[in-house]
C-alpha positions as CSV (number, residue, x, y, z in Angstrom):
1,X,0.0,0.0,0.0
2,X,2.9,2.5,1.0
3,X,4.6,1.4,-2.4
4,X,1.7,2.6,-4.3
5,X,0.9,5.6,-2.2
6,X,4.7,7.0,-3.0
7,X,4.4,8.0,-6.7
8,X,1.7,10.0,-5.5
9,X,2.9,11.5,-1.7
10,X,5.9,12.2,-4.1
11,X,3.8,14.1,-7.3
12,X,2.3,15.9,-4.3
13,X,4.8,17.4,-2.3
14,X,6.7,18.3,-5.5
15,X,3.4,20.1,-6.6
16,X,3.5,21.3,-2.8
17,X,6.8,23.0,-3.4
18,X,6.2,24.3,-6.6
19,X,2.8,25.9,-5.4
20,X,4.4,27.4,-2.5
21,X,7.7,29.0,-4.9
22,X,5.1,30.4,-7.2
23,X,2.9,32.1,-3.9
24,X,6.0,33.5,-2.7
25,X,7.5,34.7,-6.2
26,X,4.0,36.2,-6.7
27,X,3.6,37.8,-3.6
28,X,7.1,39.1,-4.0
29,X,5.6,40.8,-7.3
30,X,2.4,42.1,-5.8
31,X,4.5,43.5,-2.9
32,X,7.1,45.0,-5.6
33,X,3.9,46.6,-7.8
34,X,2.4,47.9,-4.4
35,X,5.4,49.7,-3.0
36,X,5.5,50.7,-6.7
37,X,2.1,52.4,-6.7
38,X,2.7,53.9,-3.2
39,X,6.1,55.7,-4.2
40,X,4.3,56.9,-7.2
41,X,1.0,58.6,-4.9
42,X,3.9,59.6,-2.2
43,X,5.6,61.3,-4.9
44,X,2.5,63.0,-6.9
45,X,1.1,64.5,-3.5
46,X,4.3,65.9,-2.6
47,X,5.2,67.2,-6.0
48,X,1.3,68.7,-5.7
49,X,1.6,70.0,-2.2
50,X,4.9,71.8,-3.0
51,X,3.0,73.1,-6.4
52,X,0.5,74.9,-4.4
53,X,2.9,75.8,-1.6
């Protein structure tokens, strides 16, 4: 039973392990983008604040 069940406890902690590089390369992204977007308002509001200072 163990001899069959090993292909598969195998397939999934392979697919476990690429499921959880993937999550983390894409939260890595969406953190990236987000910090991204943030600099970008930061940067507008200041540039506007000074403008009208």
């Amino acid at each position: 039973m163990m001899v069959n069940l090993t292909p598969i406890q195998l397939g999934g902690f392979a697919f476990l392990k690429v499921l959880s590089t993937l999550s983390k390369y894409i939260l890595g992204i969406v953190i990236f983008q987000i910090f991204i977007i943030g600099m970008t308002i930061f940067a507008k509001n200041r540039f506007i604040g000074h403008k009208e200072g």
